[in-house]
PLY file of the C-alpha trace (Angstrom):
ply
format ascii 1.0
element vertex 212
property float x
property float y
property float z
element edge 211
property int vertex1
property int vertex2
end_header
36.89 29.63 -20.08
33.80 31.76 -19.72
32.24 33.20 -22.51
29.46 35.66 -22.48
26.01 34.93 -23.19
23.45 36.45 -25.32
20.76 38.27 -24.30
19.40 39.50 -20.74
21.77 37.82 -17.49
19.96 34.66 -17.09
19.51 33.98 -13.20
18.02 30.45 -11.19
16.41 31.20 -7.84
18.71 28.81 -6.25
21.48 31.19 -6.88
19.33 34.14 -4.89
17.87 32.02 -2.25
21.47 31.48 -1.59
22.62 34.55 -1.68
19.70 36.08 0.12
20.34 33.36 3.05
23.61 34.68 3.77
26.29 33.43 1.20
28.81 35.98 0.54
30.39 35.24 -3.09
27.81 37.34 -5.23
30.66 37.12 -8.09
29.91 33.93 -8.19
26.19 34.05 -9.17
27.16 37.28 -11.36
29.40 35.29 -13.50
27.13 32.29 -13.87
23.86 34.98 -14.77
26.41 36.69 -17.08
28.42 33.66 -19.27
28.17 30.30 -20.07
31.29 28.45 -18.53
32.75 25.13 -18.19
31.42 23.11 -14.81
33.69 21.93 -11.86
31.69 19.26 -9.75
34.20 19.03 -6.73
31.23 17.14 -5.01
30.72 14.94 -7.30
29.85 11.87 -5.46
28.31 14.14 -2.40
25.54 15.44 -5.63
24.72 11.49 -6.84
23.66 10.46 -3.15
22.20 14.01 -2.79
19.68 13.88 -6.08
18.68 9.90 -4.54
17.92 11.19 -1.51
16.12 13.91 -2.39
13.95 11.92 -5.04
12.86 9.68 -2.34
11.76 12.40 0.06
9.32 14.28 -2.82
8.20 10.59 -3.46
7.17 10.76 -0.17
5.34 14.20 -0.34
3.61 13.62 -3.76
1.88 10.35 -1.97
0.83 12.26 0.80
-0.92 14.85 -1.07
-2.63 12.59 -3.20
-3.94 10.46 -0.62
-5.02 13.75 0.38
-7.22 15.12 -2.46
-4.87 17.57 -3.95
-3.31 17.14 -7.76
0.04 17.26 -7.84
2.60 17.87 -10.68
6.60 17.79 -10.01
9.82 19.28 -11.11
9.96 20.15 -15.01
6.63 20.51 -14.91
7.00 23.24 -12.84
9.43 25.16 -14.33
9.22 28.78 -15.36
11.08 31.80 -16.56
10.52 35.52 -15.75
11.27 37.76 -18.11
12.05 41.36 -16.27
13.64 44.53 -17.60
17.31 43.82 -16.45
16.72 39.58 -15.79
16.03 36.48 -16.60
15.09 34.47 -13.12
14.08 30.41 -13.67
13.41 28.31 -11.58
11.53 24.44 -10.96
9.50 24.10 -8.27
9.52 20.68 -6.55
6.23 20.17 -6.04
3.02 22.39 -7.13
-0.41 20.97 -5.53
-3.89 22.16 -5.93
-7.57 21.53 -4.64
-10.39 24.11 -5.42
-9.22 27.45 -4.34
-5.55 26.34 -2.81
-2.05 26.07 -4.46
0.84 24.70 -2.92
4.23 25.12 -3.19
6.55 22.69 -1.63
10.54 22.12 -2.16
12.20 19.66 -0.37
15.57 19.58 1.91
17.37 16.27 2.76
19.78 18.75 4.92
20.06 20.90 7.76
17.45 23.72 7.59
19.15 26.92 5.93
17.82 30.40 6.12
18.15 30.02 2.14
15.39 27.37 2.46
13.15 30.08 3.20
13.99 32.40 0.32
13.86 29.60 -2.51
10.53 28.67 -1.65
9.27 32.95 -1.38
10.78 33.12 -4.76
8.81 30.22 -5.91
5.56 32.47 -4.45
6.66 35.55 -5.97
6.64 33.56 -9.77
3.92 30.73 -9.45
1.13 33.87 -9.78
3.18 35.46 -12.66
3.80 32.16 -14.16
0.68 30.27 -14.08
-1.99 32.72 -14.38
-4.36 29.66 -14.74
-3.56 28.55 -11.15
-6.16 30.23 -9.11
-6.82 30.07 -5.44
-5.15 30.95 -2.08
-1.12 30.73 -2.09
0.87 28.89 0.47
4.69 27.75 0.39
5.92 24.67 2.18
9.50 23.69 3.22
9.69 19.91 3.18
12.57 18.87 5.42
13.77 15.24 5.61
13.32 15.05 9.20
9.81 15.55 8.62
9.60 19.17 9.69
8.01 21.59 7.74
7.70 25.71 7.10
4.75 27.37 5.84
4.84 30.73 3.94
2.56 33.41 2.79
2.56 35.52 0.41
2.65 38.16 3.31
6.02 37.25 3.72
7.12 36.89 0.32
5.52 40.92 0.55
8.16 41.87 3.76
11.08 40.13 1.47
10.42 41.62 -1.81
13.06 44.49 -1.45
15.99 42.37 -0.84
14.60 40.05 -3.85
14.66 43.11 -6.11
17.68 44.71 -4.93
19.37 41.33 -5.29
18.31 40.44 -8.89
19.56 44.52 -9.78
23.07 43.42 -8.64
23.76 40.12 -10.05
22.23 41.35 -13.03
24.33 44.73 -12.79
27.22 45.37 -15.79
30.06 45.62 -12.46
30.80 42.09 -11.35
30.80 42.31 -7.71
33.95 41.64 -5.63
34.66 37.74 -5.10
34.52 36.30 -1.55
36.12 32.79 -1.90
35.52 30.51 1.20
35.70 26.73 1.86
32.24 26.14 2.50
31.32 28.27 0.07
33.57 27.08 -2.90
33.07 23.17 -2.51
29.20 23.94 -3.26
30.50 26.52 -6.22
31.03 24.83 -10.29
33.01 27.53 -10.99
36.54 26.00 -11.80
39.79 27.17 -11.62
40.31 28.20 -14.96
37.39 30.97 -14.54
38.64 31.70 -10.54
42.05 31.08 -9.62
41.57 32.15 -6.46
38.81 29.22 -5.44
39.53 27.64 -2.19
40.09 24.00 -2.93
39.38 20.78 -1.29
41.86 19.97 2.00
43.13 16.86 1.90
46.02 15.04 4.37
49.11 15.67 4.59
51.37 12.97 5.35
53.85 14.09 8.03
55.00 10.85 9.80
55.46 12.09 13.05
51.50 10.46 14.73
0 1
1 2
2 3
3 4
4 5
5 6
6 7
7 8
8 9
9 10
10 11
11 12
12 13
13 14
14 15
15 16
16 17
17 18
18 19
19 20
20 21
21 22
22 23
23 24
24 25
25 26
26 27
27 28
28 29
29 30
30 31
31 32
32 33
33 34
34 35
35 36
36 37
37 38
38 39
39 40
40 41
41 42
42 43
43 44
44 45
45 46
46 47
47 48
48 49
49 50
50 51
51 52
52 53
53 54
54 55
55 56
56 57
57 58
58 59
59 60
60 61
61 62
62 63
63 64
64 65
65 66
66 67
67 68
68 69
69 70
70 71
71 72
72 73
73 74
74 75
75 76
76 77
77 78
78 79
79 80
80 81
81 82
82 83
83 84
84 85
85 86
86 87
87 88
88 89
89 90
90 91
91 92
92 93
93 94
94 95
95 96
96 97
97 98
98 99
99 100
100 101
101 102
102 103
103 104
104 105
105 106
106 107
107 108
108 109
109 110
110 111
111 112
112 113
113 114
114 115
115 116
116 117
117 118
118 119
119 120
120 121
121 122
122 123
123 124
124 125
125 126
126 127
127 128
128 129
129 130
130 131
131 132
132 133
133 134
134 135
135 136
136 137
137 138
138 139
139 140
140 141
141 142
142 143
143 144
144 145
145 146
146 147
147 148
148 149
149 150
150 151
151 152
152 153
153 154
154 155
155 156
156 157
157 158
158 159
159 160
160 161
161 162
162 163
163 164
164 165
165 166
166 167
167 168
168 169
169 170
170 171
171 172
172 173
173 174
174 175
175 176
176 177
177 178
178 179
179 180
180 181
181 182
182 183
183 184
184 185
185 186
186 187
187 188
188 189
189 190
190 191
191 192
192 193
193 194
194 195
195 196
196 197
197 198
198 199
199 200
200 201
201 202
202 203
203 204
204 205
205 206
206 207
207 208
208 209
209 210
210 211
């Protein structure tokens, strides 16, 4: 069962950029910024091929930079953790790239491009600055997608976002848990197990009938 943890709600942008990008279960994030819990991988197997695939794609993008000129560092390197007055928000940038007076901040997809896409990588802009004050030099944000498209973003958008961001952060970091919105689609991609949300859609699987 959950317990609750010490300290300030601790929050990963991967939760917002979800959130932000249209998921509806906020409980859900509010009870993982708000308690430590026991994980439920229902996609298990669908995660393994997942963390291959996407390995191999920043591979990819790493090379390509530094054939390029820029210096590149990856993952936990990246990582960082803003300290606010109601939040904790972390988070690990795929890929951060510099040459003189550039920084570049790329995450990569292996799926379908997601509206959430766009919000992970603004939050990355909206902590890189904060986070590595000796970084200096224009910002730009990069969604990497397998297919070998890509979206650039400014800070000027991170700038039109930066309500919703707030606002966002306020309620999953809020002492009210928010109401739960369980959904298929939604609760496959969720750890939360039963134990902590009895109502959690689970898998479909077939039903034997005999009649076809």
């Amino acid at each position: 069962m959950a317990t609750p943890r010490t300290g300030k709600p601790y929050i990963w942008a991967t939760w917002l950029a979800k959130l932000l990008g249209g998921d509806r279960c906020l409980w859900a994030a509010w009870v993982k910024a708000h308690n430590k819990y026991e994980k439920y991988e229902e996609m298990a197997s669908d995660l393994a091929r997942w963390n291959r695939e996407h390995t191999k794609l920043m591979a990819a993008r790493q090379r390509e930079l530094e054939e390029a000129g820029w210096t590149v560092t990856v993952e936990s390197d990246n990582d960082f953790k803003l300290e606010g007055q109601t939040a904790v928000v972390a988070g690990k940038p795929d890929i951060v790239a510099t040459i003189p007076g550039q920084i570049l901040v790329v995450d990569g997809k292996t799926g379908r491009e997601r509206d959430s896409d766009i919000f992970q990588v603004l939050l990355y802009l909206m902590a890189i600055p904060k986070s590595r004050p000796d970084l200096v030099g224009d910002l730009t944000g990069e969604v990497y997608y397998k297919s070998g498209a890509t979206v650039t973003l400014t800070p000027s958008e991170l700038a039109a976002e930066m309500p919703r961001i707030v606002e966002m952060i306020k309620t999953i970091s809020g002492d009210t848990p928010p109401v739960k919105v369980p959904t298929r689609e939604e609760c496959r991609r969720c750890n939360i197990g039963l134990k902590d949300c009895p109502e959690r859609v689970r898998e479909q699987r077939p039903i034997a009938v005999g009649e076809f």
